[in-house]
MARDO-110437 format. One line per 3 residues: their letters; for each residue x, z negated, y negated of C-alpha. Coordinates in nm, 3 decimals, padded with zeros to 5 digits. Example, Ala and Ser with C-alpha at 12.3 -4.5 7.8 and 13.67 -1.06 7.14 Angstrom:
BEGIN
as) 01.230:-00.780:00.450  01.367:-00.714:00.106
***
This chain:
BEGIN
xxx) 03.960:04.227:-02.376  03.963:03.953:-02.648  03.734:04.195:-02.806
xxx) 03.463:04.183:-02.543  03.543:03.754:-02.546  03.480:03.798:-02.922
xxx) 03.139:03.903:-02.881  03.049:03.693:-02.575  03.158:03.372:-02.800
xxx) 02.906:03.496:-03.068  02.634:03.549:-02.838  02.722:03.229:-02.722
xxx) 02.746:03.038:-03.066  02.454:03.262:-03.206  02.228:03.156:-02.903
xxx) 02.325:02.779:-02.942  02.268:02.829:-03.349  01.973:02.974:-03.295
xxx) 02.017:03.320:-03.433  01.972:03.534:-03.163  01.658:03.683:-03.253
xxx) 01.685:03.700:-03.641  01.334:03.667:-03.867  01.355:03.977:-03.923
xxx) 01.287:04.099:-03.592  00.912:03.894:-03.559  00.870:04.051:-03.895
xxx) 00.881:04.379:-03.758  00.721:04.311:-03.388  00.480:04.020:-03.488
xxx) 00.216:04.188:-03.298  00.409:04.260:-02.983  00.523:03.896:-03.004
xxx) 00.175:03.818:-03.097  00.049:03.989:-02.753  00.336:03.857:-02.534
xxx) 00.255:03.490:-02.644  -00.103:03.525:-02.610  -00.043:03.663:-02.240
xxx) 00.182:03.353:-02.169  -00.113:03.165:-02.287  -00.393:03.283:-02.085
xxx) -00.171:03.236:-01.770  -00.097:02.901:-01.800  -00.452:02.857:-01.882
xxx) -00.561:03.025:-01.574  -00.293:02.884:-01.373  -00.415:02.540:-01.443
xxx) -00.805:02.653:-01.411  -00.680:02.743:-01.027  -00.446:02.438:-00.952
xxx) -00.790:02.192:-01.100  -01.016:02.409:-00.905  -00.857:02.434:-00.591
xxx) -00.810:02.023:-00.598  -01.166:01.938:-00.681  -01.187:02.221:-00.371
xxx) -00.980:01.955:-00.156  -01.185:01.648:-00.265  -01.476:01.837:-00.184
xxx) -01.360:01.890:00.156  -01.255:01.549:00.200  -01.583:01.442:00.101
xxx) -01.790:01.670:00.300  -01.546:01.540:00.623  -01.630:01.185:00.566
xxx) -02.028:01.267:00.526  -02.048:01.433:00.828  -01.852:01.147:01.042
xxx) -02.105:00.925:00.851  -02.407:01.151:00.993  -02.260:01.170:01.358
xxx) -02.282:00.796:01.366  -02.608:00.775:01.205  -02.752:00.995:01.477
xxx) -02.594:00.824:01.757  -02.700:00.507:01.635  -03.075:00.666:01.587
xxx) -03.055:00.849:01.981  -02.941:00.495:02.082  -03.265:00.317:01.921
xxx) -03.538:00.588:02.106  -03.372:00.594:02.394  -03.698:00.474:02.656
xxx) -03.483:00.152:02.799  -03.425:00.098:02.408  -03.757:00.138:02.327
xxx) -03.905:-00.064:02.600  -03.633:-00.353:02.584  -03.805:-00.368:02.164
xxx) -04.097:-00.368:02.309  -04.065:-00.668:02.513  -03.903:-00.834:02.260
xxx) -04.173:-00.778:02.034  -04.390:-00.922:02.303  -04.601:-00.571:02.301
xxx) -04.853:-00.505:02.569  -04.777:-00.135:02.631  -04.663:00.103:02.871
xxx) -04.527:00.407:02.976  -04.823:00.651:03.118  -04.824:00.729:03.500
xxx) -05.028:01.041:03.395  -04.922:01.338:03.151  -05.134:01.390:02.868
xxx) -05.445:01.664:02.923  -05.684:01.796:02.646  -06.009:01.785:02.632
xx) -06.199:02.157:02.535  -06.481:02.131:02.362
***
């Protein structure tokens, strides 16, 4: 057994040293190691891509929430201002001589 602890303290002391992976062994795999790291790369790359995308995504949304609230009122406040008590109380107010016809509107043919 103090064989096996033997060789767990020098994984342990090699990993803390450092030498775990010698030189020697990116010598022989660089491009393996090469591919691996470049793979890490692109995922954190795309990872981040997502997580900015998805927030501008949420402030879009946000955005698009408060716009419409903004329209709602805007077209209440419009309906409000031709509404016919609306539009005759500006009228008066404006001291206006018109009226509302008794009589629908006909065409004249030619």
């Amino acid at each position: 057994m103090s064989n096996e602890e033997n060789k767990q303290d020098s994984l342990i002391s090699r990993l803390i040293e450092g030498r775990l992976i010698s030189g020697t062994f990116f010598a022989r795999h660089w491009l393996q190691v090469f591919v691996i790291l470049a793979m890490v790369l692109v995922y954190i790359t795309n990872r981040y891509s997502c997580q900015r995308s998805m927030e501008q995504i949420r402030r879009l949304h946000n955005r698009l929430d408060i716009v419409q609230t903004e329209s709602y009122r805007i077209r209440g406040e419009y309906m409000g201002r031709i509404r016919e008590s609306q539009m005759r109380q500006t009228l008066d107010s404006l001291g206006l001589d018109l009226a509302v016809q008794s009589r629908p509107p006909y065409h004249i043919e030619k």
